[in-house]
C-alpha positions, 0 to 999 in steps of 0.5 A, a space after each residue: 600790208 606791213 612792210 619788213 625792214 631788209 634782212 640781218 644778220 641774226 646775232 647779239 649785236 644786231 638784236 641790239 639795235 632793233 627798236 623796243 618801244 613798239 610791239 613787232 613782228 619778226 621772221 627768221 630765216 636761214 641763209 636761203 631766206 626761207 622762214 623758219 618762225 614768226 614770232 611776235 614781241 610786245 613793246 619793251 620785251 622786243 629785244 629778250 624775245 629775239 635772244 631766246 631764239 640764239 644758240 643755246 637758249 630755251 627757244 632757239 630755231 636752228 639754222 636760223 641766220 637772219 632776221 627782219 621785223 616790222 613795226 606795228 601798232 599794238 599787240 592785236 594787230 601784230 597777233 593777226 599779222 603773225 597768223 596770216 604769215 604763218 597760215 600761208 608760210 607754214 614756217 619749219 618751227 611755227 606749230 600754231 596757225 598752220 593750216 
């Protein structure tokens, strides 16, 4: 099981600070904690992918306010992790893996 850092504020500042050498899996949740997309983001692109979901760009999840991640060893991995948590959460704005 992978272990998620505590939840964040989901903004710029903070998006700046996670680490970008090792492919995540990342949640964004809205102010109660519920997941609305889990996404994952390969080493060195982590940063740009969780800027899509802000306010105003392409990708963005609405009522998304908080953010966590975890660190995982390859790209494979974190695919399989993602599917698993999207199969039994059935985030809001995850259209793939639902059950």
């Amino acid at each position: 099981m992978i272990k998620f850092n505590r939840p964040q504020k989901f903004d710029k500042t903070n998006v700046a600070k996670v680490p970008k050498n090792k492919t995540i899996v990342y949640e964004l949740t809205n102010n109660a904690g519920e997941n609305l997309y889990t996404g994952v983001a390969g080493r060195g692109n982590v940063q740009q992918r969780l800027t899509n979901h802000l306010q105003f760009k392409k990708d963005h999840i609405p009522g998304g306010t908080k953010f966590k991640v975890a660190q995982v060893e390859n790209k494979p991995q974190a695919l399989q992790i993602e599917k698993r948590i999207i199969g039994k959460e059935a985030p809001r704005f995850n259209k793939q893996h639902k059950k």
